[in-house]
C-alpha positions in Angstrom: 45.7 11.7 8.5 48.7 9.6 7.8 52.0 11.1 8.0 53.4 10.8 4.4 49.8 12.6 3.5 50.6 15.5 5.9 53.7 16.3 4.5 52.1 16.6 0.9 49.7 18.6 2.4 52.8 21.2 3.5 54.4 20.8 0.1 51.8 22.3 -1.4 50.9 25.2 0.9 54.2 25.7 0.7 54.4 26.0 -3.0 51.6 28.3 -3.1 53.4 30.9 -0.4 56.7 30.2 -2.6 54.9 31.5 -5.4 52.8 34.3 -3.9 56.3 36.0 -2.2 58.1 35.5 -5.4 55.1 37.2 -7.6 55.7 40.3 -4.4 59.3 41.0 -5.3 58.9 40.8 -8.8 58.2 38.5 -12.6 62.4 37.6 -12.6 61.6 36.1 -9.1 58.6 34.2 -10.0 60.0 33.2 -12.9 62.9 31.2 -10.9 60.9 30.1 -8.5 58.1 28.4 -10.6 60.9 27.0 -12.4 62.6 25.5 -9.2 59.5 24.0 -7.8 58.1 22.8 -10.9 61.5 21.1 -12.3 62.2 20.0 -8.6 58.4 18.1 -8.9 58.5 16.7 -12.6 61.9 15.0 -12.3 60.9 12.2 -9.4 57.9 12.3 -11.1 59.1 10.9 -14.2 61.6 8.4 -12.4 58.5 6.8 -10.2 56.6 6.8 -13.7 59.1 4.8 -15.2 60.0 2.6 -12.1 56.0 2.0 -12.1 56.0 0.8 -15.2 58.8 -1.4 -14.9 57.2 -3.2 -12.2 53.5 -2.8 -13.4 53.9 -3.5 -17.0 52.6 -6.8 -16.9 49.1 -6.3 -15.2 46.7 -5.7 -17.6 44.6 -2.8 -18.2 46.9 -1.2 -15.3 49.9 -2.0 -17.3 48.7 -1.1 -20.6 47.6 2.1 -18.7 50.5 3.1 -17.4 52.7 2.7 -20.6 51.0 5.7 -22.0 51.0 7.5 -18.5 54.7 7.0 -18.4 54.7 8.5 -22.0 52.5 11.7 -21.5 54.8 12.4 -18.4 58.2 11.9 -20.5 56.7 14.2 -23.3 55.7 16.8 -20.8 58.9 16.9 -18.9 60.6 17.3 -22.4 58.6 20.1 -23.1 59.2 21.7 -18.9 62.7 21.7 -20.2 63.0 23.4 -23.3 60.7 25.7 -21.7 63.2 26.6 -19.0 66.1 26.3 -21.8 64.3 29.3 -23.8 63.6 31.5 -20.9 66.3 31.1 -18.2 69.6 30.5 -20.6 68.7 32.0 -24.3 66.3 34.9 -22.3 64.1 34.7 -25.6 60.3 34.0 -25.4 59.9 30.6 -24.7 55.9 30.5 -26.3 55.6 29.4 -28.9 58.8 27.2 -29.3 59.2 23.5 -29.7 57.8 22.8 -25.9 54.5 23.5 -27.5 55.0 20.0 -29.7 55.8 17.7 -26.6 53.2 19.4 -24.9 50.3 18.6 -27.4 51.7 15.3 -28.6 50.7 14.2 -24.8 47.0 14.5 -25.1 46.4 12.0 -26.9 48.6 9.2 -24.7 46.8 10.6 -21.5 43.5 10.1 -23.4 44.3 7.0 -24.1 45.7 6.5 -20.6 42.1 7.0 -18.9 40.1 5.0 -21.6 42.2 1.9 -20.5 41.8 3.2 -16.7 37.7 3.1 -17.6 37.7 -0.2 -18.9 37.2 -2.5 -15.7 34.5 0.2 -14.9 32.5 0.2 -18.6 29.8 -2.1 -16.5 28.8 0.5 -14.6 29.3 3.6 -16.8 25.3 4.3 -17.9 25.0 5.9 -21.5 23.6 9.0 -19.7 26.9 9.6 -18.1 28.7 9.3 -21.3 26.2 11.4 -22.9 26.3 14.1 -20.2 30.0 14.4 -19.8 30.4 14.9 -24.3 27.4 17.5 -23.8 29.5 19.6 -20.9 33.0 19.1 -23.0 31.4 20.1 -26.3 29.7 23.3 -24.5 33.1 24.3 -23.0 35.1 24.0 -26.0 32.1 26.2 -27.9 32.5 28.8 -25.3 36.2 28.9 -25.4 36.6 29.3 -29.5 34.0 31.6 -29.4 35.5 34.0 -26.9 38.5 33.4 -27.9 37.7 35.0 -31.6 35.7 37.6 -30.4 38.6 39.4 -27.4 41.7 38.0 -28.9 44.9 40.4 -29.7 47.5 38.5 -31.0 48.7 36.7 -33.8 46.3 34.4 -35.4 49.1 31.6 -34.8 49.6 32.3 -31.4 45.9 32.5 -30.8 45.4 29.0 -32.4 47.8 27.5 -30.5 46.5 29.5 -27.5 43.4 27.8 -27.8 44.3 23.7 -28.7 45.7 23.7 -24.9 42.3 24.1 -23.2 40.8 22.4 -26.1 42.7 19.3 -25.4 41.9 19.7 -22.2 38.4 19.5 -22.9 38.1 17.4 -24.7 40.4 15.1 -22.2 37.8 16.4 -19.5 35.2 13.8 -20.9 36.7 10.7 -19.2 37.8 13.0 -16.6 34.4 13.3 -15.7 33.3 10.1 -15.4 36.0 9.4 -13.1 35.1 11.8 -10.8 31.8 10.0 -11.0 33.2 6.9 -9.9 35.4 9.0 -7.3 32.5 9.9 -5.5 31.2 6.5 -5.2 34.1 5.6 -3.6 35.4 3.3 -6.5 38.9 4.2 -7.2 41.9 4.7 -5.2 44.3 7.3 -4.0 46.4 6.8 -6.7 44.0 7.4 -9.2 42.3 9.8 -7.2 45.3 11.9 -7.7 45.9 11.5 -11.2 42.6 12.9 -12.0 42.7 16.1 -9.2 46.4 16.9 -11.3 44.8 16.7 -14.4 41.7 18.9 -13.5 44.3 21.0 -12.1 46.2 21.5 -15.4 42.7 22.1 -17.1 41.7 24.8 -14.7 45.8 26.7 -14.9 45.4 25.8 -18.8 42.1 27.7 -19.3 43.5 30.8 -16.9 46.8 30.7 -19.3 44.4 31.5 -21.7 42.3 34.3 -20.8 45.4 35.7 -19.6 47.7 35.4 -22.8 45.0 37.1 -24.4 45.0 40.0 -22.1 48.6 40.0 -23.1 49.1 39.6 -18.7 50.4 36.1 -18.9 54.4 35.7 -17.3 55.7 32.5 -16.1 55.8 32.1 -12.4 52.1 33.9 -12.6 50.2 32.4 -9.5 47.8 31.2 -11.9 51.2 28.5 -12.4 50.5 27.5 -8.8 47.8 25.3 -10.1 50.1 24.0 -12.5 52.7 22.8 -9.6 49.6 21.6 -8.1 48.8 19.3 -11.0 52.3 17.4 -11.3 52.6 17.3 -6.9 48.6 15.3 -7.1 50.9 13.2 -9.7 53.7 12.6 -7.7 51.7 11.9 -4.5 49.5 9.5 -6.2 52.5 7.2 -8.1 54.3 7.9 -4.8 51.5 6.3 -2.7 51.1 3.5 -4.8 54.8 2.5 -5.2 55.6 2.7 -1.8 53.9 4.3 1.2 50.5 3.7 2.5 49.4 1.2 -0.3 46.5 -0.9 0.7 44.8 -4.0 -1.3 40.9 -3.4 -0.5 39.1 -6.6 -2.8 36.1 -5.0 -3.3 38.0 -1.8 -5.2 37.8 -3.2 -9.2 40.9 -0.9 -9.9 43.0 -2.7 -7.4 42.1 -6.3 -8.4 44.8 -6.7 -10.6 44.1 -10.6 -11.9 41.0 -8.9 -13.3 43.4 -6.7 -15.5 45.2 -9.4 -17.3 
């Protein structure tokens, strides 16, 4: 295993036993930790987003792509800091706030995101994949507003807005799927690779901040959050990788022939 991927490999073993000691001493402690790790992974993220896309912006589908990447990322980070702004200097409850806003407003760019990322791909996506992935989202989001309903203790507000996170997720896990389709056959890279781990990652934390706001057992720093860390380090590793360190041009990969993009 190359060097560069080892020491990602340490980051995030290393986030999780951050996490897991903080949790041990206490919520204050896991609530400046999480915040620490997670602010201390979203900001290189954003400036490699934005360095990406300066250089990228002109090829094709991989340009167009990364536009909205660039834009989800910026709206999330937003939303990371008023988060921290509400809890760590006010010390008032930082859900629901404005964060929620920036939060959902980057759905729809990282929809849009993997549907260009599909494109080059749409000769070998059969209907029956399509078909399949809409029948597993549609099932999961069913599940989720229907237990949601039924064990639900808090406000109807909160418990709407409770619910549009992992419903956006679903409904982004569509695409997501299909990717992992064409992960398995071996026809995307690392970078992309990564992007859709992270996002599986934030679907999976998203669906556990759930359940566990409705239990009313939900703090920030929770190592349900670890996932969450998780989901932004896949991101970093994969812009990372492809900006700089072990980026390799294989002709046969339809995502990294970029004249096919234009």
């Amino acid at each position: 295993m190359p060097t560069n991927r080892v020491f990602f490999v340490s980051i995030f073993a290393f986030i999780a036993i951050v996490i897991i000691t903080a949790n041990y001493f206490g919520e204050d402690y896991a609530i400046w930790a999480y915040d620490i790790l997670n602010l201390s992974i979203i900001t290189p993220l954003v400036a490699i987003s934005i360095l990406l896309l300066i250089r990228e912006r002109d090829q094709g589908n991989f340009g167009r792509a990364w536009v909205f990447f660039t834009s989800f990322i910026i709206l999330w980070f937003i939303a990371e800091i008023i988060w921290v702004v509400y809890e760590s200097v006010y010390k008032v409850e930082p859900w629901p706030s404005e964060a929620d806003i920036f939060w959902l407003a980057g759905y729809p760019l990282y929809f849009i995101f993997t549907i260009y990322y599909l494109k080059p791909f749409r000769n070998v996506i059969s209907a029956k994949l399509v078909a399949t992935s809409i029948g597993i989202t549609m099932a999961i989001a069913i599940f989720l507003m229907y237990y949601t309903m039924q064990e639900s203790d808090i406000s109807e507000f909160e418990t709407i807005l409770g619910l549009a996170y992992p419903i956006a997720d679903t409904i982004a896990l569509a695409p997501i799927i299909i990717s992992l389709v064409l992960f398995f056959r071996g026809q995307v890279n690392f970078l992309w690779s990564c992007l859709l781990i992270g996002m599986i990652c934030f679907v999976v934390s998203d669906y556990g901040f759930l359940f566990l706001s409705l239990d009313e057992t939900y703090y920030t720093g929770h190592p349900i959050d670890i996932l969450y860390i998780w989901a932004y380090l896949f991101l970093l590793s994969g812009a990372y990788d492809h900006i700089k360190i072990f980026r390799k041009r294989n002709q046969e990969n339809r995502f990294n022939d970029q004249e096919g993009f234009r």
